[in-house]
C-alpha positions in Angstrom: 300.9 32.0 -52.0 299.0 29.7 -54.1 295.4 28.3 -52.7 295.3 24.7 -51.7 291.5 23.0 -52.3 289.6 21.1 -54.5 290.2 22.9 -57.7 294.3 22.8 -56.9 294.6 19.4 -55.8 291.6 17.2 -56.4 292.8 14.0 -55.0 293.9 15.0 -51.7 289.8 15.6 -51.2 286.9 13.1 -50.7 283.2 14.3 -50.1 282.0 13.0 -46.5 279.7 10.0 -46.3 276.6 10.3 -44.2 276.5 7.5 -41.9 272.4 6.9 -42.5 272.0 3.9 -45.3 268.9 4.6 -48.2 266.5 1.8 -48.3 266.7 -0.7 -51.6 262.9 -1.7 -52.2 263.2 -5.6 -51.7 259.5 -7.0 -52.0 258.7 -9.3 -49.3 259.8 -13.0 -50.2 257.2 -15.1 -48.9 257.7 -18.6 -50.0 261.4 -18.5 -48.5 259.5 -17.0 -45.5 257.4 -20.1 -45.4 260.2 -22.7 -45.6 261.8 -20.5 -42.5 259.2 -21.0 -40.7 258.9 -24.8 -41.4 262.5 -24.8 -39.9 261.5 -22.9 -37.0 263.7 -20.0 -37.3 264.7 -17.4 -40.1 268.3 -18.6 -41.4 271.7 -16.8 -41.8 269.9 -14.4 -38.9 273.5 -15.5 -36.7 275.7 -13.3 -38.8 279.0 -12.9 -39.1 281.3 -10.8 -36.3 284.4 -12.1 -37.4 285.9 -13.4 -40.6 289.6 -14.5 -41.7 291.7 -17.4 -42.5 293.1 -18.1 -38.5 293.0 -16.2 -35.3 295.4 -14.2 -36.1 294.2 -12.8 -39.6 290.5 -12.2 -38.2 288.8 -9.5 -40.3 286.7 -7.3 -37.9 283.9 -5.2 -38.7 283.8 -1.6 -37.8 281.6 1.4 -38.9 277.5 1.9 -38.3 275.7 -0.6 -37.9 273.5 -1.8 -41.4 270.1 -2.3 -40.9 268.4 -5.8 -41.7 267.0 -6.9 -44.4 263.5 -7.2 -43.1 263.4 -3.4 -43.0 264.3 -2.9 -46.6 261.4 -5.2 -47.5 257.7 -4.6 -49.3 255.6 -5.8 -46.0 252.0 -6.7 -47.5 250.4 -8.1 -44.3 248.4 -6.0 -42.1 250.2 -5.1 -38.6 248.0 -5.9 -36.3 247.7 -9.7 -37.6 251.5 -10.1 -38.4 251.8 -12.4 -35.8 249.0 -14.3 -36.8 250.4 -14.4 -40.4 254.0 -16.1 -39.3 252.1 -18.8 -37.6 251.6 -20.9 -41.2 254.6 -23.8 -40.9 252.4 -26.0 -41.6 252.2 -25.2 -44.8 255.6 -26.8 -46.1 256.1 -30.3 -44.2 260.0 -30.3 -43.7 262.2 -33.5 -42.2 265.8 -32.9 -41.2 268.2 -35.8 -42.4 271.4 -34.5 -41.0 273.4 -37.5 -42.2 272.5 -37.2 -45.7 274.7 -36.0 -48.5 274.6 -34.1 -51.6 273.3 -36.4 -54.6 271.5 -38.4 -52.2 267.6 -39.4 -52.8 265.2 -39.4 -49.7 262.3 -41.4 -50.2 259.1 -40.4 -47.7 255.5 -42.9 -48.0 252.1 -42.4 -48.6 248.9 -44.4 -48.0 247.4 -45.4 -51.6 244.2 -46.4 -51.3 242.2 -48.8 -53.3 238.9 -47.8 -54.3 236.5 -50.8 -55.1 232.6 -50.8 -54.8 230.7 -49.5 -51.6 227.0 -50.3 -52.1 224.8 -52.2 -49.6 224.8 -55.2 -51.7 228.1 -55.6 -52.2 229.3 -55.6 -48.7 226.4 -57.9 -47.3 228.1 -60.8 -46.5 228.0 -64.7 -45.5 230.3 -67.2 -44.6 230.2 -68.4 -48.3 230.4 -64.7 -49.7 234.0 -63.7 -47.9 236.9 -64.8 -50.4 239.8 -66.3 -48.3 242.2 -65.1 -51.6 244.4 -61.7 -49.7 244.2 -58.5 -51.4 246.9 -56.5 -51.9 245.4 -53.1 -50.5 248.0 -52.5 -47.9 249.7 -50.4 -50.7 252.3 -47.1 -50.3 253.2 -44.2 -53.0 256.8 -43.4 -53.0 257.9 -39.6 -53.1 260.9 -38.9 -53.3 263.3 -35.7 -53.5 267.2 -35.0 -53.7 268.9 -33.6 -51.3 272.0 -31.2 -53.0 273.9 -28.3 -52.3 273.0 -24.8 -53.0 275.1 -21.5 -52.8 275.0 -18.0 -53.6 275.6 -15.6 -54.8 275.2 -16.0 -58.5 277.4 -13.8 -61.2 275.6 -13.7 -64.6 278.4 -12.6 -66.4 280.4 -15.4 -65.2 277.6 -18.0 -64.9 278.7 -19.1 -62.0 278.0 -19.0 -58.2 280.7 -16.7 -57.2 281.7 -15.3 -53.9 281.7 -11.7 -52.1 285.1 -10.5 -51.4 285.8 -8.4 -48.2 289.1 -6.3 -48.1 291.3 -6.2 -45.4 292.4 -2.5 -46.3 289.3 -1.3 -46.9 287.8 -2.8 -42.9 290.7 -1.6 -41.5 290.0 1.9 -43.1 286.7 2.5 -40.7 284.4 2.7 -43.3 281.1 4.4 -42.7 279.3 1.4 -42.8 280.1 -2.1 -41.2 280.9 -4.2 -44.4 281.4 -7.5 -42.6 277.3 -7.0 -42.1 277.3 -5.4 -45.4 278.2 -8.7 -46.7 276.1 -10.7 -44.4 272.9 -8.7 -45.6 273.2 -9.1 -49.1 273.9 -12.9 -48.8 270.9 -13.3 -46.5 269.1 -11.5 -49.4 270.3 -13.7 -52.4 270.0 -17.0 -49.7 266.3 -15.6 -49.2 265.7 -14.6 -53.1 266.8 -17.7 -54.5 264.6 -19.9 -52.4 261.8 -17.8 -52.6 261.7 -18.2 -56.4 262.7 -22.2 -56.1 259.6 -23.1 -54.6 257.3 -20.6 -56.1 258.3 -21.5 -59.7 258.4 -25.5 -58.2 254.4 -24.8 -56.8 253.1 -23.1 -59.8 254.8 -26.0 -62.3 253.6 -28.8 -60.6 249.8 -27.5 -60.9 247.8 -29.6 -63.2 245.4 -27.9 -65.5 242.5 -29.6 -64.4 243.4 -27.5 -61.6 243.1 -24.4 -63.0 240.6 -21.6 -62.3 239.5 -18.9 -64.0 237.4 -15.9 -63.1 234.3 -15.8 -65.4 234.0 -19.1 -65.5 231.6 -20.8 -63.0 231.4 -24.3 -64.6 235.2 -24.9 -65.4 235.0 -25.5 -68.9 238.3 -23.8 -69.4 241.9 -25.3 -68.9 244.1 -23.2 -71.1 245.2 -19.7 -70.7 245.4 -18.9 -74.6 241.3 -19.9 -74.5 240.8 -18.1 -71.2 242.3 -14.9 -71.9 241.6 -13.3 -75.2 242.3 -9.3 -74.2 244.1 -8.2 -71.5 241.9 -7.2 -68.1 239.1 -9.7 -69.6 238.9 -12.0 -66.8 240.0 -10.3 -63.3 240.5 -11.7 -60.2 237.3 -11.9 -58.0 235.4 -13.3 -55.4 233.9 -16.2 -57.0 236.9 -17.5 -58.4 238.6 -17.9 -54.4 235.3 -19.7 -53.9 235.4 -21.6 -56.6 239.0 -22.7 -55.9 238.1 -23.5 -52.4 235.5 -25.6 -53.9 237.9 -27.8 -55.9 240.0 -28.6 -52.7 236.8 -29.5 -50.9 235.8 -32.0 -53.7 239.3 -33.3 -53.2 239.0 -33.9 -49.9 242.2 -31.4 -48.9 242.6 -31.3 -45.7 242.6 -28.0 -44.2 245.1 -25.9 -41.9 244.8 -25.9 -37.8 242.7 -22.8 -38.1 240.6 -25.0 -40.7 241.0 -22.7 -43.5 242.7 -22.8 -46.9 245.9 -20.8 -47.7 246.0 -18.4 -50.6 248.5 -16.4 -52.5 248.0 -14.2 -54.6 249.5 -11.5 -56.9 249.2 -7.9 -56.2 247.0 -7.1 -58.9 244.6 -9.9 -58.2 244.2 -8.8 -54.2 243.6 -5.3 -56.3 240.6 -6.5 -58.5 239.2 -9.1 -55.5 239.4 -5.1 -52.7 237.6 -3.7 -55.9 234.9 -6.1 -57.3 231.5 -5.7 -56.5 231.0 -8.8 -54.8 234.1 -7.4 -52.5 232.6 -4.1 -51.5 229.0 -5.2 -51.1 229.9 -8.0 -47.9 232.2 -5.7 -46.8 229.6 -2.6 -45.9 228.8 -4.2 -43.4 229.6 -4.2 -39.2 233.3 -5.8 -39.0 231.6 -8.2 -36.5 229.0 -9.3 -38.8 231.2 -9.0 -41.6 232.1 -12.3 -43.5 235.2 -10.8 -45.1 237.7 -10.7 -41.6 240.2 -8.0 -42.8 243.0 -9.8 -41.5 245.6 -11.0 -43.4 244.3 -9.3 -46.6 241.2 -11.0 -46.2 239.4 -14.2 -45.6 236.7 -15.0 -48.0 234.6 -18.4 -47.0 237.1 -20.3 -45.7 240.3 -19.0 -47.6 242.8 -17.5 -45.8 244.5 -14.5 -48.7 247.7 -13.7 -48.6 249.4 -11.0 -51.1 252.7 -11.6 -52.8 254.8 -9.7 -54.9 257.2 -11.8 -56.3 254.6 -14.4 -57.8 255.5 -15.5 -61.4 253.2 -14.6 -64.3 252.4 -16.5 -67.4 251.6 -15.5 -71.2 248.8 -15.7 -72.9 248.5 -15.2 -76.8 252.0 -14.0 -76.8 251.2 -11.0 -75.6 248.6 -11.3 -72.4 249.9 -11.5 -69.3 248.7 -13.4 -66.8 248.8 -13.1 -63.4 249.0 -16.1 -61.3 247.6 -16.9 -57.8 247.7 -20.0 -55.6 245.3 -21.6 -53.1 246.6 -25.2 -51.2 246.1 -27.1 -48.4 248.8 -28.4 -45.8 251.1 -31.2 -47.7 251.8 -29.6 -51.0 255.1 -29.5 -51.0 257.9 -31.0 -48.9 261.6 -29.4 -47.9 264.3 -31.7 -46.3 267.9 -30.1 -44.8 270.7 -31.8 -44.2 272.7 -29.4 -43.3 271.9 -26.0 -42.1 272.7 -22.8 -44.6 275.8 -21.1 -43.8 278.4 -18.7 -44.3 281.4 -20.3 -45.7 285.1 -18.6 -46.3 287.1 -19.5 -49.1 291.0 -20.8 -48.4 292.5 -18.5 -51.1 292.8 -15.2 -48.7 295.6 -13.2 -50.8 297.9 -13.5 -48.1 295.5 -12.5 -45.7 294.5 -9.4 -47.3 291.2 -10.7 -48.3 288.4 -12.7 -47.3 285.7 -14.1 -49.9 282.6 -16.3 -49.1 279.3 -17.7 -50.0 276.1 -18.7 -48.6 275.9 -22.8 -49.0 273.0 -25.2 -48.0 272.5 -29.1 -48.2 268.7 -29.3 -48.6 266.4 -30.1 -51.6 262.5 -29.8 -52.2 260.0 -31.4 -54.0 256.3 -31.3 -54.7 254.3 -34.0 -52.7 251.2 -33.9 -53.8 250.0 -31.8 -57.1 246.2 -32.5 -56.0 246.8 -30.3 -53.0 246.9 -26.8 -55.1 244.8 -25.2 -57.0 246.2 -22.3 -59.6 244.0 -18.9 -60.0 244.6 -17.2 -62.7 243.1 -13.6 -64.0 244.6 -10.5 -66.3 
């Protein structure tokens, strides 16, 4: 009697699937974070229990549970101060314009000031000395930014936002995993990717060169990175430079945050060269509560709150340096407006019912306020 198994009929055999889920490295998106918590609460963290076209065609999740995207994530910032470290929406000033519509331009006003002359002389006056002509010094800046819808995810062989499509057959198959949160986690990862590298790339465009600082060089005579940065690993990240950036937002008269400090992020490498400069390891010998250098966060050097990211973008130098880039601002740098909250949103093609696809979609936009407020680090 012939042998039925693997080797005699292949097909009829499928190798079990462990119900535990492997962790995808995801580093740890902090600018999205920041916009999150200008909104006051993560979004897309409602998930989806239920999809379909009607009540009667609901697609139900079944299988174990998937774990959340926070616990796939690089987390840079020390435990014990994590709590401290979410407490920064401040940082991105967000309005909510809930009747606004894609296309549409929302225009938010500044003070402009009029500087004239301010010495002793000059403002000693008489009745003859006081002009009765008005001047115009009551004076606003306009900045403005667009509001527009944004969805996800994004197929690069299509070019085209395209959607995630959940089978009927394969739900109602129990698979190991629930796929309906399947679905919902890697939407809530391309929602939280995409923003992440819209502002950062937005923050780090907007800086002007004036603006720039570079390690090594304690009287700013340098503004480009092809004159900064002649080998790689010449000018590393260090201690003076998040002074000396500090110092630039002081001159400017930045405001700071409630816990009057600046914010800084920086790039991995550069929080490696700061931990292992001199300068670093010589404050930091001492008692922790005589010790300038607070170790939470990463660390706080004067008064400059340091944050490490791992998604900041780099720059080129030379055509073949590369340069790591770094951050430090003050409350008011950039602006976020929502007119409607991001969502999950089901597509009205279903196949009969057999399938469900859908797509993250926002109504929001975001716009630099004020370049002055940031000042760009960058080492090698």
């Amino acid at each position: 009697m012939g042998t039925v198994s693997r080797l005699t009929l292949p097909s009829e055999f499928t190798n079990p699937v462990n119900a535990a889920l492997l962790t995808q490295p995801q580093p740890q998106f902090i600018y999205a974070m920041l916009v999150y918590q200008a909104n006051a609460a993560a979004e897309l963290k409602q998930g989806i229990t239920a999809v379909g076209p009607n009540a009667s065609r609901q697609f139900s999740g079944s299988g174990f549970v998937v774990p959340d995207l926070g616990a796939m994530q690089l987390d840079l910032t020390d435990p014990e101060q994590r709590a401290s470290v979410m407490l920064r929406g401040e940082a991105i000033k967000t309005d909510l314009f809930p009747n606004a519509t894609p296309s549409e331009v929302v225009r938010l006003l500044r003070p402009n000031f009029v500087d004239s002359t301010y010495t002793e002389a000059s403002r000693r006056t008489t009745r003859a000395t006081i002009s009765t002509t008005a001047q115009n010094i009551l004076g606003m800046d306009a900045v403005q930014l667009q509001i527009d819808e944004f969805s996800g995810p994004y197929n690069n062989a299509g070019t085209a936002v395209q959607p995630l499509g959940l089978e009927g057959f394969d739900l109602n198959m129990s698979p190991t995993h629930n796929l309906v949160q399947l679905a919902m986690f890697n939407l809530r990862r391309d929602r939280s990717k995409t923003l992440d590298t819209i502002i950062s790339t937005k923050i780090f465009n907007a800086i002007q060169t004036s603006n720039y600082v570079y390690p090594g060089d304690p009287d700013s005579a340098l503004s480009t990175d092809n004159s900064a940065f002649l080998s790689q690993g010449d000018r590393p990240a260090d201690v003076e430079s998040v002074q000396r950036s500090a110092e630039v937002l002081k001159r400017a008269g930045i405001p700071t945050f409630s816990n009057g400090r600046y914010m800084a992020i920086l790039s991995t490498r550069q929080v490696l060269k700061i931990r292992t400069s001199n300068a670093w390891q010589r404050i930091a010998r001492y008692f922790p509560e005589k010790n300038p250098l607070f170790t939470n966060y990463i660390g706080t050097i004067d008064n400059v709150d340091i944050f490490e990211c791992a998604t900041n973008p780099t720059a080129t130098a030379n055509s073949t340096i590369t340069v790591q880039l770094g951050v430090v601002f003050g409350p008011g740098l950039l602006g976020y407006a929502m007119a409607k909250p991001c969502e999950v949103l089901a597509a009205d093609d279903t196949n009969y019912g057999r399938r469900v696809n859908v797509i993250w979609s926002a109504w929001e936009g975001s716009a630099i306020f004020d370049d002055r407020f940031a000042v760009a680090l960058r080492s090698d």
